[in-house]
C-alpha positions, 0 to 999 in steps of 0.5 A: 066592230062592236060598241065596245071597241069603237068607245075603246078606239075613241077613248085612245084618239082623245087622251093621245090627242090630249096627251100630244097637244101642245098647251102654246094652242091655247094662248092667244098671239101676243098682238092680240092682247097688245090690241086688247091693251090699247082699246082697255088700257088695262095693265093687266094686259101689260103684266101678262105680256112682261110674262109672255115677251119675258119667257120667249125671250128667255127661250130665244137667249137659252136657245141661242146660247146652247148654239155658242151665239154670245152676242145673240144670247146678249140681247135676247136675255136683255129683252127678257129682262126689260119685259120682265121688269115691265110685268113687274112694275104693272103688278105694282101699279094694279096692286092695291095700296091697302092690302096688308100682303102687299109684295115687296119689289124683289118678291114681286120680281122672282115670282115674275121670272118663275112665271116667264120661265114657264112660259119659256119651257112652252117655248123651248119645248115647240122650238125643238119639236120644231128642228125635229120637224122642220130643220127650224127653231121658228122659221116655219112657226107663224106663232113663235114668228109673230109673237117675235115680231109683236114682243119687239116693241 
């Protein structure tokens, strides 16, 4: 096989890698920036997990709801929204007072959900990658599981 045809196949590997690579790969587990939060006390660790805890939530009642689960779908878009209104308000609290552009609170909220619906379409889209795999949204989903367990706080 020639130099050509073997940059060729590499050249294949990597963009198919790239292509099939889910963005969720790149994001650190929930617990970790709940760790990093309470060692900084920053509250851009908190408006980042209103986001993150938002959109699985998001995910979870979308998911949850599809399958007729009322009462499920009930309290999972109630997490969203209680993560949610924390991202919101943490903006606030690192905004600062003085610039002119400031946010008002209902704009400040929407562009919260835009983000968190993002981050729920990462979710939605590994949770059915999941089924197809596994017969499962999350059960054998160590990630999802764990952000799970870390977002209930």
């Amino acid at each position: 096989m020639g130099t050509f045809s073997r940059s060729l196949i590499l050249i294949m590997l990597l963009i198919s890698t790239a292509a099939n690579s889910d963005p969720m790969d790149n994001w650190k587990p929930v617990d970790n920036v709940l760790r990093e939060f309470v060692e900084s006390k920053d509250w851009v660790h908190v408006e980042y997990l209103g986001i993150r805890c938002g959109g699985l939530y998001l995910a979870l009642s979308a998911a949850f709801i599809k399958r007729g689960a009322t009462q499920q779908f009930n309290t999972y878009i109630s997490m969203a929204n209680s993560w949610m209104l924390k991202s919101a308000k943490a903006q606030e609290l690192i905004e600062n007072p003085n610039l002119p552009n400031k946010l008002s609170e209902e704009e400040r909220i929407k562009a919260t959900i835009g983000r968190a619906n993002q981050i729920s379409n990462s979710y939605i889209k590994r949770m059915e990658d999941n089924f197809m795999r596994y017969g499962s949204m999350f059960m054998e989903d160590d990630f999802i599981k764990n952000d799970m367990i870390a977002c209930k706080i």
